[in-house]
DSSP file (Angstrom, degrees, kcal/mol; ACC not computed):
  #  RESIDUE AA STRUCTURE BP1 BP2  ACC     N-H-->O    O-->H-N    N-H-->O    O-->H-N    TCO  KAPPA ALPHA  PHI   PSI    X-CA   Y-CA   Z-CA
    1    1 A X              0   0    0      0, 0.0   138,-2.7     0, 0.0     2,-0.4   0.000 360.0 360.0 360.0 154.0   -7.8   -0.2  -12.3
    2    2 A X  E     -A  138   0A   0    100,-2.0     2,-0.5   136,-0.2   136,-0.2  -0.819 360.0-164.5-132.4 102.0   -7.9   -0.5   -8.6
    3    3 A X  E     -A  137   0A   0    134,-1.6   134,-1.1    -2,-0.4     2,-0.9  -0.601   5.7-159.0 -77.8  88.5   -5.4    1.0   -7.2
    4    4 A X  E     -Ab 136 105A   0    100,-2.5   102,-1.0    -2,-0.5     2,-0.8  -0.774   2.9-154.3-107.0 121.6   -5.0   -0.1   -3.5
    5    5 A X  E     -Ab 135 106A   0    130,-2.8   130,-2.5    -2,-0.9     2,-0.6  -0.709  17.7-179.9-100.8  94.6   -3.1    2.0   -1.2
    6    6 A X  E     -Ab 134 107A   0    100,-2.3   102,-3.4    -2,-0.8   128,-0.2  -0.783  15.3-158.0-116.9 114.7   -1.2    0.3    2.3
    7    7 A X  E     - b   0 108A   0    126,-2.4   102,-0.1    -2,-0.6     2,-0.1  -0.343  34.6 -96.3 -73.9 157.3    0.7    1.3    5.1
    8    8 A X        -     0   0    0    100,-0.9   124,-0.6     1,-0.1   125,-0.3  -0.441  39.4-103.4 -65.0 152.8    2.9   -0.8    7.1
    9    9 A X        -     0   0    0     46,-0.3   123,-0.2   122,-0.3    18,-0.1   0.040  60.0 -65.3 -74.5 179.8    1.9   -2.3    9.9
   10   10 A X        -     0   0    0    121,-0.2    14,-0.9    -3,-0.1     2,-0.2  -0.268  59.6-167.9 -66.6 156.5    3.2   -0.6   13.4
   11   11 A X  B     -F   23   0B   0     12,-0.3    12,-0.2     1,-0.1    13,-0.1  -0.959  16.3-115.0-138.9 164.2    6.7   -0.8   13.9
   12   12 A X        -     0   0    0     10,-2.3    -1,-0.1    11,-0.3    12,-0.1   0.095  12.4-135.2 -93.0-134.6    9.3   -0.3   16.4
   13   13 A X  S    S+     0   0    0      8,-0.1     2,-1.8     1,-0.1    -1,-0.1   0.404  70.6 108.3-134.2  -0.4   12.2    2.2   16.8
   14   14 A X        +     0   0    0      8,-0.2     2,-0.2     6,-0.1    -1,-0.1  -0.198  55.6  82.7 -88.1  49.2   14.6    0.0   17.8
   15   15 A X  S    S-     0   0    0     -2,-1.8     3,-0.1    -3,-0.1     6,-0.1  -0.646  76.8 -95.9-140.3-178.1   16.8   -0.3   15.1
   16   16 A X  S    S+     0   0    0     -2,-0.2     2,-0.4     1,-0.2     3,-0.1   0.862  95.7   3.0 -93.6  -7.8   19.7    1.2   13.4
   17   17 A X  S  > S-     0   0    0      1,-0.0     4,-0.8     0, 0.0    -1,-0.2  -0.971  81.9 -99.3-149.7 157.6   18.7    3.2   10.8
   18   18 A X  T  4 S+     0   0    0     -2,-0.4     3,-0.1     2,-0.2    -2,-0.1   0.881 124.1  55.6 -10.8 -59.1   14.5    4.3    9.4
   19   19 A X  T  4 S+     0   0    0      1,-0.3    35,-2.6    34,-0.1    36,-0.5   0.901 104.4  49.3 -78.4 -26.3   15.0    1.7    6.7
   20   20 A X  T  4 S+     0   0    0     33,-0.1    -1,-0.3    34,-0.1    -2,-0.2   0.685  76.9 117.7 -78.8 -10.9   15.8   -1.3    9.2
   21   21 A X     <  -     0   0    0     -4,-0.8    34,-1.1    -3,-0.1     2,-0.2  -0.289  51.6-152.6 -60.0 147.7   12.9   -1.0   11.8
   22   22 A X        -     0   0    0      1,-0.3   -10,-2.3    32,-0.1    -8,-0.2  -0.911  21.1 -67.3-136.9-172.8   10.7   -4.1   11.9
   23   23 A X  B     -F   11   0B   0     -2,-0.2   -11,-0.3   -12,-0.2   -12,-0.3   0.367  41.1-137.8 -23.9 148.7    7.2   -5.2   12.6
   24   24 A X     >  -     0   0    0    -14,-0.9     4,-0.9   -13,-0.1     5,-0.2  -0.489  34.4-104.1 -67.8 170.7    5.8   -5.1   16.2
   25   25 A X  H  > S+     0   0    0     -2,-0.2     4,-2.8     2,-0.2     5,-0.2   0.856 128.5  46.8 -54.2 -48.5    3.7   -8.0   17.5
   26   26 A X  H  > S+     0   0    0      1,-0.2     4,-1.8     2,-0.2     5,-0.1   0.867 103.8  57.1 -86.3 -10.0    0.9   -5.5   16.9
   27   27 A X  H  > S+     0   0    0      2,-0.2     4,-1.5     3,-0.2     5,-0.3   0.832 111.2  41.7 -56.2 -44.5    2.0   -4.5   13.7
   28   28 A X  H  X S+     0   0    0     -4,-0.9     4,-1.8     2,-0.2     5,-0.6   0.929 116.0  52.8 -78.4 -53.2    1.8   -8.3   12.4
   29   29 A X  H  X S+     0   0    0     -4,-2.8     4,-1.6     1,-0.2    -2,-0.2   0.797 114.1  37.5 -40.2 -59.8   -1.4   -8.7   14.2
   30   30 A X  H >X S+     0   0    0     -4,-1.8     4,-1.5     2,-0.2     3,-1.0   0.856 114.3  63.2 -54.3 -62.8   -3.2   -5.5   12.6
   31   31 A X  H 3X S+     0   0    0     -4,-1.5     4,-5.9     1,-0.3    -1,-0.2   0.940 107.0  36.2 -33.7 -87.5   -1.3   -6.6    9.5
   32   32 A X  H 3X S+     0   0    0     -4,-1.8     4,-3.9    -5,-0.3     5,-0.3   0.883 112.5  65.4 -45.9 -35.0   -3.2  -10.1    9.3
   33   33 A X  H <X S+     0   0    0     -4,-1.6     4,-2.5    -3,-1.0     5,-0.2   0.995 109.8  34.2 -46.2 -83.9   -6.5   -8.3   10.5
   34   34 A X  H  X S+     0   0    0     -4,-1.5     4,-2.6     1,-0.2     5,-0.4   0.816 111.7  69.3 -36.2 -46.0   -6.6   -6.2    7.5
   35   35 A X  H  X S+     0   0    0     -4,-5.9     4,-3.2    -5,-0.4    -2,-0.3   0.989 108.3  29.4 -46.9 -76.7   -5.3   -9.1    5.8
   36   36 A X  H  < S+     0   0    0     -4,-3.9     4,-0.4     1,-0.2    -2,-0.2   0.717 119.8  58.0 -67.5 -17.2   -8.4  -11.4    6.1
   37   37 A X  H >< S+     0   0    0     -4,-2.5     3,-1.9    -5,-0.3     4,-0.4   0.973 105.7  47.5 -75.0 -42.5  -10.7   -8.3    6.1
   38   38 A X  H >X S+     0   0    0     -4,-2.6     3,-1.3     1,-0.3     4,-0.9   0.901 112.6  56.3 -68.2 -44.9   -9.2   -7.1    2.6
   39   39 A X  T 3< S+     0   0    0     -4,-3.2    -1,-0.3    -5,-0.4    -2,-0.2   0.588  80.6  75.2 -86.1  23.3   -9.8  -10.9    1.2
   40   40 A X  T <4 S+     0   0    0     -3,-1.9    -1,-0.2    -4,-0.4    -2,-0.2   0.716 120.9  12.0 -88.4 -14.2  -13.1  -11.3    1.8
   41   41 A X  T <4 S+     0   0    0     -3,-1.3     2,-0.3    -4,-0.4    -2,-0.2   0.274 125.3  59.3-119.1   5.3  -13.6   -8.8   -1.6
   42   42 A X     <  +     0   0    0     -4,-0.9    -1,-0.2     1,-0.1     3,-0.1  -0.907  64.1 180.0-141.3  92.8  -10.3   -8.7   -2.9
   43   43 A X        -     0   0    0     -2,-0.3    25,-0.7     1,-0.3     2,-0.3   0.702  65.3 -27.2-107.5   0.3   -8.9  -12.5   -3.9
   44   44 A X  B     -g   68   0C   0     23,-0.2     2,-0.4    26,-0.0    -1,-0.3  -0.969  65.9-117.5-174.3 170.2   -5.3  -12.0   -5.3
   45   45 A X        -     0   0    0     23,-0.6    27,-0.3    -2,-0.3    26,-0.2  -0.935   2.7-145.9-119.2 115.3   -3.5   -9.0   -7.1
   46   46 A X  S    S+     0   0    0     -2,-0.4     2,-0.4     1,-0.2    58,-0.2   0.755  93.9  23.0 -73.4 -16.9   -1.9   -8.7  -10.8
   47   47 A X  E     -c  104   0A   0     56,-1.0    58,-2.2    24,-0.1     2,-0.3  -0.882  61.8-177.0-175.3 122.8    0.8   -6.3   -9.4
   48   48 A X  E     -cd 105  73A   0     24,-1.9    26,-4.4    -2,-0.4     2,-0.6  -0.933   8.4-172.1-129.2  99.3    2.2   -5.8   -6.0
   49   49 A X  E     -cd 106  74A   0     56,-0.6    58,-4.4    -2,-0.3     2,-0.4  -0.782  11.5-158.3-104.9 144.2    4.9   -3.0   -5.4
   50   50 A X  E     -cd 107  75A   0     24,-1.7    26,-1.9    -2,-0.6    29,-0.2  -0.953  24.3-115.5-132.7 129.7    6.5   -2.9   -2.2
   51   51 A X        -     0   0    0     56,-1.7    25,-0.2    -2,-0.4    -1,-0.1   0.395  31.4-132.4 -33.0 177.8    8.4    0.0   -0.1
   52   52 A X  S    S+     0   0    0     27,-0.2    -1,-0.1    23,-0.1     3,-0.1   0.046  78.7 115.0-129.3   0.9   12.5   -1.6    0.1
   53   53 A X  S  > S-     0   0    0      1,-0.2     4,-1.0     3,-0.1     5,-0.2  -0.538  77.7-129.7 -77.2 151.5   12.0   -0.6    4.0
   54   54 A X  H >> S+     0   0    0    -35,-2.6     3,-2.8     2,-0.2     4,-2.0   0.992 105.8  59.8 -57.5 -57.2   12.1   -4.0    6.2
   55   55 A X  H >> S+     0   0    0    -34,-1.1     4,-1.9   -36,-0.5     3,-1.2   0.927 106.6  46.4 -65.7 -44.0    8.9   -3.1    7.9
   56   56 A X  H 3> S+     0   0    0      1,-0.2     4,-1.1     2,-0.2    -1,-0.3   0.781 110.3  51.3 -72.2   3.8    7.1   -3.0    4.6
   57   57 A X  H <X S+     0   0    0     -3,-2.8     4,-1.8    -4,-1.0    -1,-0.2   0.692 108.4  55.5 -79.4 -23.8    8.6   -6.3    3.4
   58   58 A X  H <X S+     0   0    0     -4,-2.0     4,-1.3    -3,-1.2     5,-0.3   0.968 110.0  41.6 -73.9 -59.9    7.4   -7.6    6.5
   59   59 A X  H  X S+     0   0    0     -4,-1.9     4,-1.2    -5,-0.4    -2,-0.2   0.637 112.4  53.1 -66.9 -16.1    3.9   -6.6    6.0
   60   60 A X  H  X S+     0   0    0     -4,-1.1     4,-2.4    -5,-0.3    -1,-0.3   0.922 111.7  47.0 -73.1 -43.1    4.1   -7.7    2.3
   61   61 A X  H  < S+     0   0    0     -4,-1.8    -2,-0.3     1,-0.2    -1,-0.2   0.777 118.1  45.1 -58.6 -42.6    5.4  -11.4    3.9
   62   62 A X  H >X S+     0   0    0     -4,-1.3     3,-1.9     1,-0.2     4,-0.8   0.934 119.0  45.5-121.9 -55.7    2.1  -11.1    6.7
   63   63 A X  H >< S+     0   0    0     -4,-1.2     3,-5.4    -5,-0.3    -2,-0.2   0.939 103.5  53.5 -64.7 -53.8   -0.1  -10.1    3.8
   64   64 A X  T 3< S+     0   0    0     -4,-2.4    -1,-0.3     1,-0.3     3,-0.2   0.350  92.9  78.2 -70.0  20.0    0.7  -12.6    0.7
   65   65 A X  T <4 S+     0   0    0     -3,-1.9    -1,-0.3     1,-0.2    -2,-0.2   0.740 102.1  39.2 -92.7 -27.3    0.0  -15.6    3.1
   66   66 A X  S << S+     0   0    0     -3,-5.4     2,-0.2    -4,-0.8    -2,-0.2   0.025 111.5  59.2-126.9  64.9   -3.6  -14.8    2.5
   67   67 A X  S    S-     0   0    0     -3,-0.2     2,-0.3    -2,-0.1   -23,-0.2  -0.838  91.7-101.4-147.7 176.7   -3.7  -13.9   -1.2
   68   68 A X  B     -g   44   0C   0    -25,-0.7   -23,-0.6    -2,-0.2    -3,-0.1  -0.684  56.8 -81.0-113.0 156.0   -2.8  -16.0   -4.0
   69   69 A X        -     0   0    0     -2,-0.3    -1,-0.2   -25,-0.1     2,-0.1  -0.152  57.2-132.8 -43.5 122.8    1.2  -15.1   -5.7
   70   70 A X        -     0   0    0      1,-0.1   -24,-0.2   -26,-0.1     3,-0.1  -0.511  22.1-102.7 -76.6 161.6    0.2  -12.0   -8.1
   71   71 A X  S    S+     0   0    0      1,-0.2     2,-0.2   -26,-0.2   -25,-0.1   0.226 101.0  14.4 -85.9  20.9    1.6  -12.1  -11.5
   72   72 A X        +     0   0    0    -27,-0.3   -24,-1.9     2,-0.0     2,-0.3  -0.619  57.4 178.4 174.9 126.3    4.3   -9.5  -10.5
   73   73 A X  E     +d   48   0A   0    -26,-0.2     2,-0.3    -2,-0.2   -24,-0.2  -0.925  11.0 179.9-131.2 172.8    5.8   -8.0   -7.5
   74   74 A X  E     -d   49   0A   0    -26,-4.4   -24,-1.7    -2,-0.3     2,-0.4  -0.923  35.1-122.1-174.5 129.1    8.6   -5.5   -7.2
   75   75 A X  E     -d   50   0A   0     -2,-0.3     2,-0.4   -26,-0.2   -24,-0.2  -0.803  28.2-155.1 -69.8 116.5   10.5   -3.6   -4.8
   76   76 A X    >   -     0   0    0    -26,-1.9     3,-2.1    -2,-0.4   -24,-0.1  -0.951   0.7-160.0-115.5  98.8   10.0    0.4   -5.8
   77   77 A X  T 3  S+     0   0    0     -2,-0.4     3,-0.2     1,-0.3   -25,-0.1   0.638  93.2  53.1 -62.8 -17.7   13.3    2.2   -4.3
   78   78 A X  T 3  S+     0   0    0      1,-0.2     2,-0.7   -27,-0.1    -1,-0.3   0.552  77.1  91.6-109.7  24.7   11.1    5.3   -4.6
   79   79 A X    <   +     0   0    0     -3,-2.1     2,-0.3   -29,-0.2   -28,-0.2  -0.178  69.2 123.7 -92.6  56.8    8.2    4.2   -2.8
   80   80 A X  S >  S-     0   0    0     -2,-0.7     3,-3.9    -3,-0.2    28,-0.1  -0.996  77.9 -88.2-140.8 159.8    9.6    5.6    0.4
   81   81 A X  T 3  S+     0   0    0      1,-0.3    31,-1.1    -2,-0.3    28,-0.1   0.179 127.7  31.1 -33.3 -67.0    8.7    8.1    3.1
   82   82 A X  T 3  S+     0   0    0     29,-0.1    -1,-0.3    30,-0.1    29,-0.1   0.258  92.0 147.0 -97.1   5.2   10.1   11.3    1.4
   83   83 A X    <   -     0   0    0     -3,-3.9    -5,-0.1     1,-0.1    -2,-0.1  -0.204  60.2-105.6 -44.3 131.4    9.3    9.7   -1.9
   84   84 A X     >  -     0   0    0      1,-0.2     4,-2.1     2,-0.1    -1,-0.1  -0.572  28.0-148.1 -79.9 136.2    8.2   12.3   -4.7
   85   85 A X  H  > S+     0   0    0      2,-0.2     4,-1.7     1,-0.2    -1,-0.2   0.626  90.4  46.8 -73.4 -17.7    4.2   12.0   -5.1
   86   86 A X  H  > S+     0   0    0      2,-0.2     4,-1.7     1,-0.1    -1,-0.2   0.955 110.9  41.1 -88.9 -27.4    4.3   12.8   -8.5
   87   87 A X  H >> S+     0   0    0      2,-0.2     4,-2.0     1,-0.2     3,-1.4   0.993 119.4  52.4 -92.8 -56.3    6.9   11.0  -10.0
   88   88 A X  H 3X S+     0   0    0     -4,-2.1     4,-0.6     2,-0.2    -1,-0.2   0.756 105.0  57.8 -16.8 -43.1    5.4    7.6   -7.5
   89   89 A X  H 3X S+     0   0    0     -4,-1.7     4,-1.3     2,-0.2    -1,-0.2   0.743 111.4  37.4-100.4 -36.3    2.1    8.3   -8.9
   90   90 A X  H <X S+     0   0    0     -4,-1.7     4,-1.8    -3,-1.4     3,-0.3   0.916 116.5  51.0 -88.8 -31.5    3.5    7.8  -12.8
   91   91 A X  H  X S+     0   0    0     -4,-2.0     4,-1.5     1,-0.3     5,-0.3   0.901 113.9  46.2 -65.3 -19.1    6.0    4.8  -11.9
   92   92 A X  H  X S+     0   0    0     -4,-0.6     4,-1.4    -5,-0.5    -1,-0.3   0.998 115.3  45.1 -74.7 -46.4    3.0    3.3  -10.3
   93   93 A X  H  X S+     0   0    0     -4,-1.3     4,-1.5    -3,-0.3    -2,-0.2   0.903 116.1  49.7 -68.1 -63.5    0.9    4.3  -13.5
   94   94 A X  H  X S+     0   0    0     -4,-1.8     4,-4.0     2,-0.2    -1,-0.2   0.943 107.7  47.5 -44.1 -68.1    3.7    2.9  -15.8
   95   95 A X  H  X S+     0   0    0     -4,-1.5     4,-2.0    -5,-0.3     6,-0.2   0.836 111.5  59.9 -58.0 -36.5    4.2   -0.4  -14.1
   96   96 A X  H ><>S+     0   0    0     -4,-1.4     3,-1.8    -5,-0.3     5,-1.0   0.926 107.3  39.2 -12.3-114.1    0.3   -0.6  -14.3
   97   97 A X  H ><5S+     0   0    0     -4,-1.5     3,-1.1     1,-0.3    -2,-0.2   0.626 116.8  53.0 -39.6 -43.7    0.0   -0.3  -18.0
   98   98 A X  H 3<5S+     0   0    0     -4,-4.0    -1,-0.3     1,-0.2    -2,-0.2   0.820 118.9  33.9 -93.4  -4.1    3.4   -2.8  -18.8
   99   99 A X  T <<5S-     0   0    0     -4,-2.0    -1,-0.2    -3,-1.8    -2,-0.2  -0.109 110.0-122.0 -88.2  43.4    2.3   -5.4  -16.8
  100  100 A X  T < 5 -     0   0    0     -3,-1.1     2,-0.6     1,-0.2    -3,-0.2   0.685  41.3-179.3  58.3  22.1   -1.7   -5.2  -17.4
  101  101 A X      < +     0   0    0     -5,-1.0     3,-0.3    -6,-0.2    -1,-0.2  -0.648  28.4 167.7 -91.8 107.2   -2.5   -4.8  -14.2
  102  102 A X  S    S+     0   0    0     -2,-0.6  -100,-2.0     1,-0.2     2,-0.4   0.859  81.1  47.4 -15.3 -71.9   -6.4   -4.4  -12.9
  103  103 A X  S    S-     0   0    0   -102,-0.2   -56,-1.0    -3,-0.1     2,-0.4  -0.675  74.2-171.8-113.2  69.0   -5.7   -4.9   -9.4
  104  104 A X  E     - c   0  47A   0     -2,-0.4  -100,-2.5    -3,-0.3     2,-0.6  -0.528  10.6-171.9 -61.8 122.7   -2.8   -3.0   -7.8
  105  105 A X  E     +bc   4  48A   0    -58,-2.2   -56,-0.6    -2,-0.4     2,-0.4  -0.890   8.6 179.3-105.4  83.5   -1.4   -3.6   -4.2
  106  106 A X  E     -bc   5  49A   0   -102,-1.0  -100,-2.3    -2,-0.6     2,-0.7  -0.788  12.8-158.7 -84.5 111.4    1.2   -0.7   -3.4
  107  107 A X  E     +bc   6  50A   0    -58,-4.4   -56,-1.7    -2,-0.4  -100,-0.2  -0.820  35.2 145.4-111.3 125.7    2.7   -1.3    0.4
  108  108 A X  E     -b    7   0A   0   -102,-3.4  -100,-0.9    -2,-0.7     2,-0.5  -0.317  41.0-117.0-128.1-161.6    4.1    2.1    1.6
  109  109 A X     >  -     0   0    0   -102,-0.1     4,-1.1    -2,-0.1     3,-0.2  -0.953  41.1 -55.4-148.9 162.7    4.8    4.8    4.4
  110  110 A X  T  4 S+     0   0    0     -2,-0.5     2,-0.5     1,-0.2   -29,-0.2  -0.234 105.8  19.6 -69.3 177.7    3.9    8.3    5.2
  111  111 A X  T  > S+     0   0    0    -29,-0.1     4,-2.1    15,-0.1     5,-0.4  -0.905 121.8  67.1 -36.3 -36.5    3.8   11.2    4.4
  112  112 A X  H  > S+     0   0    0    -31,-1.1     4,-1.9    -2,-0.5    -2,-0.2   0.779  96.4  45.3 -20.5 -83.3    4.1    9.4    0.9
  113  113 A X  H >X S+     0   0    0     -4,-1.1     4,-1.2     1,-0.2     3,-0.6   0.929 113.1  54.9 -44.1 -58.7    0.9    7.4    0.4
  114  114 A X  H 3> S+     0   0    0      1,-0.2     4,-1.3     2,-0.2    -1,-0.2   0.936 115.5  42.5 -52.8 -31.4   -1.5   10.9    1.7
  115  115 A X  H 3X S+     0   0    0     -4,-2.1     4,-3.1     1,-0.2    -1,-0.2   0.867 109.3  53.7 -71.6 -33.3    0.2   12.8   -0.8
  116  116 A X  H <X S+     0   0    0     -4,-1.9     4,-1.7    -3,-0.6    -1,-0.2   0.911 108.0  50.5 -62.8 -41.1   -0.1    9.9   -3.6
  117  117 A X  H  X S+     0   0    0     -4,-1.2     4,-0.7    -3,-0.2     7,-0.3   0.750 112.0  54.5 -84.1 -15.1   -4.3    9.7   -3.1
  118  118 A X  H  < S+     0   0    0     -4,-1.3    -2,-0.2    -5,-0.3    -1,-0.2   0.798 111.7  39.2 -83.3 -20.8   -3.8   13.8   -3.6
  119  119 A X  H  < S+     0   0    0     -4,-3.1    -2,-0.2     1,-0.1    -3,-0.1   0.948 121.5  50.4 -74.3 -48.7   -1.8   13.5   -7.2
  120  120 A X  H  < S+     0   0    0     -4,-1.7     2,-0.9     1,-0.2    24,-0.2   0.653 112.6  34.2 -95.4  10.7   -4.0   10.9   -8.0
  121  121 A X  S >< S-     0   0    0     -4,-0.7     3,-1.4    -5,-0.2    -1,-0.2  -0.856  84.6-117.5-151.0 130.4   -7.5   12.1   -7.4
  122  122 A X  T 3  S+     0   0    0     -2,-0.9     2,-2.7    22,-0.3    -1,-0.0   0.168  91.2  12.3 -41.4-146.0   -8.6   15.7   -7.9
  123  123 A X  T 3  S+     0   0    0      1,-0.1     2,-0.3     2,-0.0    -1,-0.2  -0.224  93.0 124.1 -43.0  17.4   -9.6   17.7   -5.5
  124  124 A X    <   -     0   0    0     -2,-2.7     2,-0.5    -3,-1.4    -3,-0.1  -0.513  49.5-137.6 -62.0 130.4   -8.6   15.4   -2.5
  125  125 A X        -     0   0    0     -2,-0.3     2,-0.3     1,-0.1   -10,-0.1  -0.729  42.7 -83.1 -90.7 132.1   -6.4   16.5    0.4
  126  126 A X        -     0   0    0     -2,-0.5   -11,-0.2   -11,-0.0   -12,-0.2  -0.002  46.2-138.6 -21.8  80.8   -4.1   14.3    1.5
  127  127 A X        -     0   0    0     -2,-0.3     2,-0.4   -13,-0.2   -10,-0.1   0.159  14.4-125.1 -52.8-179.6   -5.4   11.5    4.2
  128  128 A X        -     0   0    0    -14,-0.1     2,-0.3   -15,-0.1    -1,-0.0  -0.780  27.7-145.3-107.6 155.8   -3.6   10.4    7.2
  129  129 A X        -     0   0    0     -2,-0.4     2,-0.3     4,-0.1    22,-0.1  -0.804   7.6-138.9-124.3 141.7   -3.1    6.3    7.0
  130  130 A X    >   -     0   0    0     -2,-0.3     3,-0.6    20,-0.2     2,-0.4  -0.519  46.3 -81.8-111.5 152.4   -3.2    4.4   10.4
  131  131 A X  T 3  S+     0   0    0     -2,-0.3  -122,-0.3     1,-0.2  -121,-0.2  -0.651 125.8  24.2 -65.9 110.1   -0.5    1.6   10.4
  132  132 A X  T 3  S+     0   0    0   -124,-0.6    -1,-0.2     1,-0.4  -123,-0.1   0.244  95.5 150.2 108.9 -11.2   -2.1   -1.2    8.5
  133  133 A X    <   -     0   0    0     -3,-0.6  -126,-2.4  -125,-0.3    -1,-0.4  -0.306  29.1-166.2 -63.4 149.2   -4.3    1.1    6.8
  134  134 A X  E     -AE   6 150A   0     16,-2.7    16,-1.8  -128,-0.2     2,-0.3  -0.988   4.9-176.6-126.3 135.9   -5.7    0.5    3.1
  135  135 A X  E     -AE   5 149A   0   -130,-2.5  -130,-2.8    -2,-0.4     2,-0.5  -0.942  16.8-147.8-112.3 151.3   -7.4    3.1    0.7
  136  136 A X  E     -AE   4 148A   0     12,-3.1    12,-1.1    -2,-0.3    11,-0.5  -0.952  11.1-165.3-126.3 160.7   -8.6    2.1   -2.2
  137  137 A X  E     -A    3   0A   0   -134,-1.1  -134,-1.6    -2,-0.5     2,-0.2  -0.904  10.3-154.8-133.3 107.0   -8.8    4.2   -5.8
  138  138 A X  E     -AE   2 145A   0      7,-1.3     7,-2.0    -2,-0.4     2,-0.3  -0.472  25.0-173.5 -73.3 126.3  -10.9    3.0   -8.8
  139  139 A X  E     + E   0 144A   0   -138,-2.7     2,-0.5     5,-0.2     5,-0.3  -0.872  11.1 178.7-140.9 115.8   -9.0    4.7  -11.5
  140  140 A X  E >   - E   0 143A   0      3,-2.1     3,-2.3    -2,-0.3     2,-0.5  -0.945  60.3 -56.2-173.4  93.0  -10.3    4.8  -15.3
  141  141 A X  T 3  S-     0   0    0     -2,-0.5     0, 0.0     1,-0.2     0, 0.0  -0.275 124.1 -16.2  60.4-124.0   -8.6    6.5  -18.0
  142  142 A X  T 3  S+     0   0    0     -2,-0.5     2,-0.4    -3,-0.0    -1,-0.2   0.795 119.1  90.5 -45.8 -52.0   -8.3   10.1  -16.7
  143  143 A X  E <   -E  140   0A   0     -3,-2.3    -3,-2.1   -22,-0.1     2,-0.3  -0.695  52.8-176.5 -97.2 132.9  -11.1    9.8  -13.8
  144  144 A X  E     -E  139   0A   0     -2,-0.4     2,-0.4    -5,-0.3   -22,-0.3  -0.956   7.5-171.2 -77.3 119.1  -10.2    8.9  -10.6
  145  145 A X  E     -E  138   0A   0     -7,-2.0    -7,-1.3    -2,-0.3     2,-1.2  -0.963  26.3-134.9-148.8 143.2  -12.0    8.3   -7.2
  146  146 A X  E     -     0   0A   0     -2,-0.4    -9,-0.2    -9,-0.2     3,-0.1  -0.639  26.3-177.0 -92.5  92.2  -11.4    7.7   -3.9
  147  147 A X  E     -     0   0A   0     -2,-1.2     2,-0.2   -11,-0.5    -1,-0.2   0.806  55.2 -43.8 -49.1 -57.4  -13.7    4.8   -2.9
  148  148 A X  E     -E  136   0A   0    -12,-1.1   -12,-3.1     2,-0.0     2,-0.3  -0.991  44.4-142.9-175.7-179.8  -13.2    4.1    1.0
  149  149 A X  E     -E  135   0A   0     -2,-0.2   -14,-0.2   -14,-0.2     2,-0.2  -0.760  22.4-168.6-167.2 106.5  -10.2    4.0    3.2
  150  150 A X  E     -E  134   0A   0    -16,-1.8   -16,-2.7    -2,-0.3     2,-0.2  -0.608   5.4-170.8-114.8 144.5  -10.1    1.2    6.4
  151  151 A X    >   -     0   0    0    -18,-0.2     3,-2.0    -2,-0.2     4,-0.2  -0.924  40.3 -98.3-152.4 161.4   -8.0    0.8    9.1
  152  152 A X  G >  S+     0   0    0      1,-0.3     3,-1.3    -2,-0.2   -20,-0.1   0.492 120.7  53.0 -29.1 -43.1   -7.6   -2.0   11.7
  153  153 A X  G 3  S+     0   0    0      1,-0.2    -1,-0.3    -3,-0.0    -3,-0.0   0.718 107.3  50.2 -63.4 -20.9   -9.6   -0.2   14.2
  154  154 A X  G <  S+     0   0    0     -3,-2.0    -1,-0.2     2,-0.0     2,-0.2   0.112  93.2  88.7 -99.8  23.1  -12.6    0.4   11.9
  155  155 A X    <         0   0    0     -3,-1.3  -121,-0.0    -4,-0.2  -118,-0.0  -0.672 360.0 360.0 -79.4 139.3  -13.0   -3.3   10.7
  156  156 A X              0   0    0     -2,-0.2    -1,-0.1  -119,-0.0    -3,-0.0   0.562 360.0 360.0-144.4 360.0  -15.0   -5.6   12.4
């Protein structure tokens, strides 16, 4: 499986609670960036789980204009900041395996995601994710591996 790991684009602060903040302008831009960089290897996804915060709904809306409809997405109530890695890391595994899924898109926030590439590949330490950022994880039975890990500024 390949397990692909995304933050939300930038957001602002201007809102009433964490879970309402939405996109910047440079948040959609970065967004889309990533967006066209990601399909140039990547052309659609069997299973797309998505954060319930607006600013990742946004960035799932910026993203799926340039992929084709995956054969499932789903809003994952625990895919959110202070979400527990371990128990993310099997609902993710789980949703996997009952809809067949190859190619998994997971759109998230910090601290979450660095904690998520550390359950799910040994001996990594948690990364930091730039806003807009993707890692990706080739995952195979048991073994796990952290492949590479972009974010707008280091695309070109």
């Amino acid at each position: 499986m390949q397990l692909f790991l995304m933050r939300h684009g930038e957001a602002g602060f201007n809102a009433q609670s964490d879970r309402d903040r939405t996109l910047t302008d440079v948040g959609r831009l970065h967004t889309v960036l990533m967006s066209n960089w990601l399909a140039r290897s990547v052309s659609d996804f069997d299973l797309v789980l998505v954060s319930p915060y607006l600013r990742a709904q946004q960035t799932w809306q910026e993203l799926s204009q340039h992929f084709s409809e995956p054969r499932k997405w789903l809003v994952a109530d625990d895919l959110v900041p202070s979400g527990d890695p371990a128990n993310v890391a099997a609902l993710i595994l789980a949703y996997a395996e009952l809809y067949k899924a190859d190619k998994v898109l997971v759109i998230s926030h910090m601290p979450l995601l660095g904690y998520l590439v550390s359950e799910l590949v040994a001996g990594v330490e948690p990364p930091l994710f730039a806003t807009s950022g993707i890692t990706l994880i080739d995952k195979h039975a048991e073994q796990a591996s952290l492949m590479w890990q972009h974010a707008p500024h280091s695309i070109s």
